[in-house]
N, C-alpha and C positions, 0 to 999 in steps of 0.2 A: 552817636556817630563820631570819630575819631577826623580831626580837622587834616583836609588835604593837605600836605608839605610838598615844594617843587624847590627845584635847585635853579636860580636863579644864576646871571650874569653880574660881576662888580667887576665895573670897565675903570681902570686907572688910568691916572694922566697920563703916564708915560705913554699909552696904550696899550699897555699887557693888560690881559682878560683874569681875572680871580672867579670861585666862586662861592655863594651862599646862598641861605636854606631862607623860604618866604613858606608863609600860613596867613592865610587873607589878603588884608594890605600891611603888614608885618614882616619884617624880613633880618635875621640875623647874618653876620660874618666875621671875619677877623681880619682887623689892622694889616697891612703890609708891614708894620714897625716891627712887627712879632710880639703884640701886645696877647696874652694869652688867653685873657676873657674879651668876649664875644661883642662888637658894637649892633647894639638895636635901635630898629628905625621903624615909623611907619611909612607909609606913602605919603606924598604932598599935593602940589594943584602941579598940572604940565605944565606949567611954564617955568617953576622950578623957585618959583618968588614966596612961598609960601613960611619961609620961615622957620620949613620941620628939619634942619641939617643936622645932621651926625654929627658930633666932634670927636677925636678918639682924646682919653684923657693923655695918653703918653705921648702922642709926636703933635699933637692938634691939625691933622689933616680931618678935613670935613668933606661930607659923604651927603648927596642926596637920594633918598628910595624914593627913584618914579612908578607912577601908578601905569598902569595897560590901558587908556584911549580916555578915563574920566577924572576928575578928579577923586583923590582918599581911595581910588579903585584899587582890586588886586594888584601885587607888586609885578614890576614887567623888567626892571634890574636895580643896581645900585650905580651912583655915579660918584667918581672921587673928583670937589669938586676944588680944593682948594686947598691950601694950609695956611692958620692963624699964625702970627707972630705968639711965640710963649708968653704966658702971662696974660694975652689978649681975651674976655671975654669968662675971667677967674674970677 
């Protein structure tokens, strides 16, 4: 049986809405930077403490994939959560 794909929400700081592709708690997209391969994520716990952040390797803005109501659950969007100083976390 070939695994469900949905198109998910990746909400930016600024507030402009992007989007990308979730399969479970899994969920691909691409950088606002125009980095051209894909950042992969799973889901994390809701409150967003968990530790699983995205980094993108080209601008180091960091991406959290929220689950839908539980924790590790299906992906319910993407959250751009921050950006690293360069060098930070290399």
């Amino acid at each position: 049986m070939p695994q469900k794909q949905k198109i998910v929400q990746v909400k930016l700081k600024d507030g402009s809405i992007s989007k990308g592709i979730a399969t479970g708690n899994n969920a691909a997209w691409l950088c606002v930077c125009g980095r051209m391969e894909p950042l992969l994520g799973k889901s994390g716990v809701l409150d967003g403490g968990s530790g699983l952040h995205v980094q993108c390797p080209d601008c180091k803005r960091t991406y959290l994939v929220m689950p839908d109501g539980n924790d590790l659950a299906l992906v319910l969007k993407v959250v751009e959560v921050g950006t690293s100083q360069k060098g930070e976390n290399e």
